[in-house]
N, C-alpha and C positions, 0 to 999 in steps of 0.2 A: 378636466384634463390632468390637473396634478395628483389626484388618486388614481387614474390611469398609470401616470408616469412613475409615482410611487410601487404602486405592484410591478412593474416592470424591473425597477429596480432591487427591491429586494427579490425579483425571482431568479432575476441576475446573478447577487450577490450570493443567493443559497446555490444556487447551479456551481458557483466556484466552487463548494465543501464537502459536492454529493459523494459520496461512495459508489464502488464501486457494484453490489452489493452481493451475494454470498458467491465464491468460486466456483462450487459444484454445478452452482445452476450452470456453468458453461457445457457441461457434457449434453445435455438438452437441446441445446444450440448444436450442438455440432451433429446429434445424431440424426437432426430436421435435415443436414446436406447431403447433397449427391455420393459425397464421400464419408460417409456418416460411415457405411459398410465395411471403408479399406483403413481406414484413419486411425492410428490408435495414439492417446491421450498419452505424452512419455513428459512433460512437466507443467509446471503449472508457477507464476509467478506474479507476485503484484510487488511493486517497490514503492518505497517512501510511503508506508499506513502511518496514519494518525486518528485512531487505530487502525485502519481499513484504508488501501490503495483505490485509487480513483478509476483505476484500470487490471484486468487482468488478462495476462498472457499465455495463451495454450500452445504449447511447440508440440507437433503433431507429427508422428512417423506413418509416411502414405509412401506407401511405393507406386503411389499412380500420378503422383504428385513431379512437378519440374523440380529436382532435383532430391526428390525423395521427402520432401521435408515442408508443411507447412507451420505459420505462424499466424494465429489468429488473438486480435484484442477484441476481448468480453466484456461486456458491461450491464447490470442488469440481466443476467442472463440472452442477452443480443450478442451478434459478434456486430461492432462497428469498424473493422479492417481485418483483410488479410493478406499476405500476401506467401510466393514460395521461393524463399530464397535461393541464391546458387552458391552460396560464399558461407563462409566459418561456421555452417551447419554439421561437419561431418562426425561431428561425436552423435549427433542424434540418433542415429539411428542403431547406436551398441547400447542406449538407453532401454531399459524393459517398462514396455508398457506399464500404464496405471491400473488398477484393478477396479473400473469404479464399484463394481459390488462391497467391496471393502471398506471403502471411504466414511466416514461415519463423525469427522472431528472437522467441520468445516474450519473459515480463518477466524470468524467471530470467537468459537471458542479456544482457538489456540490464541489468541490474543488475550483471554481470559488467564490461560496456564500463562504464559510470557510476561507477566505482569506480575502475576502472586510471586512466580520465582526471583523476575528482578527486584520486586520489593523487598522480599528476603536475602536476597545476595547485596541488597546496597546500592542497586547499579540503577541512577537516573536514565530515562532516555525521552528522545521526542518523539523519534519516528523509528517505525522496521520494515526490513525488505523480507517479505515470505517467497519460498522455495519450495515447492513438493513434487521428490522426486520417491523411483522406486532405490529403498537401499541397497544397494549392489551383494553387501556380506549377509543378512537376514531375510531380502525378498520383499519386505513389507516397503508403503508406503509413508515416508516421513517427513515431514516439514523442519526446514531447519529456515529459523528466523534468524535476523541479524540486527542488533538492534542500535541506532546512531543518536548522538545527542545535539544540540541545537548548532552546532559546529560542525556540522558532515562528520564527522569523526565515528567508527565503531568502537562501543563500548561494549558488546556482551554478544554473545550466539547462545545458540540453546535449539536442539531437536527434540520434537514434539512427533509421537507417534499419530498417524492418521487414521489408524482403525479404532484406538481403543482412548487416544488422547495421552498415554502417559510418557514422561521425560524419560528418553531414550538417548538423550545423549544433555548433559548438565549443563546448567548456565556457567560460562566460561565468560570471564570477567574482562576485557582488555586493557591493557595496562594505561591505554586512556583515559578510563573508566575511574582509575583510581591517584592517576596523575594530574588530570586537572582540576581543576579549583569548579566547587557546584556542579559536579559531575556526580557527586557520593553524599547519601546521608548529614555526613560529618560537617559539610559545609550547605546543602540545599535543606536540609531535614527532612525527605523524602524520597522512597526509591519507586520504578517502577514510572510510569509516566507522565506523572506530577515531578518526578521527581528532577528531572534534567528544566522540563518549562518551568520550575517554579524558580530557576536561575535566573533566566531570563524575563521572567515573567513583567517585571515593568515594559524593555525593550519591545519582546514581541507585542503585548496589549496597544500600546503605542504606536506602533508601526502598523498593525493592524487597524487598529483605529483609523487613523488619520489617514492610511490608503481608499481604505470604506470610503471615511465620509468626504474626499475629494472627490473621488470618483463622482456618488452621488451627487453632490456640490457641482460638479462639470456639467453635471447632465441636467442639472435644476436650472444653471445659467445657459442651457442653449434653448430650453423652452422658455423659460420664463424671462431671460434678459437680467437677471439679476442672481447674488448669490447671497445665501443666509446660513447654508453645510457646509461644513467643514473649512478646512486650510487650503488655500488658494497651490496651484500650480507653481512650482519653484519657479521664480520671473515675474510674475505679476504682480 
């Protein structure tokens, strides 16, 4: 029973960290729908990666749709919700569609460019929200990342072209970026993704820890009647 309980547990605890996994596979998904035909793909968004967001979101221009506009969250290339809003959609539909023929720089590798450049520019971070929309002045499709350090805080942006991969618009540093203390090189000794966690890095480890192994710890005292994981429940 407790190697039962055991795999149940770590299946648990990896299901917390899974990714969401590549964006484009959502076009897939959507072209299997009823609406695959009228539907067209006008952005595309996952927030909070570490590298990779746990969810991705397609805002959809359907003119067959209740109120012109769906939103569907992907994962794994599945949609698991959608719905069609009626409320603060109305810029969608002056959005131009995505080109998926064009696409060719999934998030994995803009996550790769967002990284080399923040390590060069200096600028720690922990997590980034991706954005790929069509550029309204050029036509093409772009991704513009934003990238936050262990304080919610924005430290840097940076557009990343979608067809070809190359920086089309520069890592732009935010003055938080180089106002806080372990936000920058000079104080973390790292840029780029190491470089904001390695601030915190006791903090988080610790707190991750010790969440893990109560959890487990809980779940070990209601089968077994006893506890030998981790730190007990504040109170007991």
């Amino acid at each position: 029973m407790w190697r039962s309980m055991t795999a149940l547990m770590l299946a648990a605890v990896s299901s917390w960290a899974a990714p969401a996994g590549p964006a484009f596979a959502g076009f897939s998904a959507i072209a299997s729908q009823p609406y695959g035909a009228t539907a067209r793909a006008v952005e595309i968004r996952g927030e909070r990666g570490d590298p990779q967001p746990k969810e991705w979101v397609f805002l959809l221009s359907d003119p067959k749709a209740r109120g012109g506009v769906r939103e569907l969250t992907i994962v794994d290339g599945r949609i698991t919700a959608e719905r069609t809003p009626l409320r603060g959609m109305a810029d969608v539909s002056g959005l131009e569609p995505l080109d998926r023929s064009s696409l060719r720089f999934d998030a994995d590798r803009v996550f790769s460019t967002v990284h080399r450049e923040a390590t060069n520019n200096e600028i720690g971070f922990e997590w980034l929200d991706y954005t790929l929309r069509t550029d309204p002045q050029s036509q093409a499709p772009v991704w513009d990342v934003k990238l936050y350090d262990h304080m919610g805080a924005q430290v840097g942006s940076i557009g990343i072209s979608a067809t070809g991969g190359s920086v089309v618009r520069p890592m732009k540093a935010s003055p938080v970026a180089r106002a806080r203390p372990g936000s920058t090189p000079a104080e973390s000794g790292l840029g780029g993704l190491a470089g904001d966690v390695s601030t915190a890095a006791g903090r988080a480890a610790k707190d991750t820890k010790d969440s893990t192994l109560r959890f487990i710890g809980s779940l070990q005292e209601v089968f077994t009647g006893e506890r030998t994981i981790g730190p007990k429940e504040d109170g007991e």
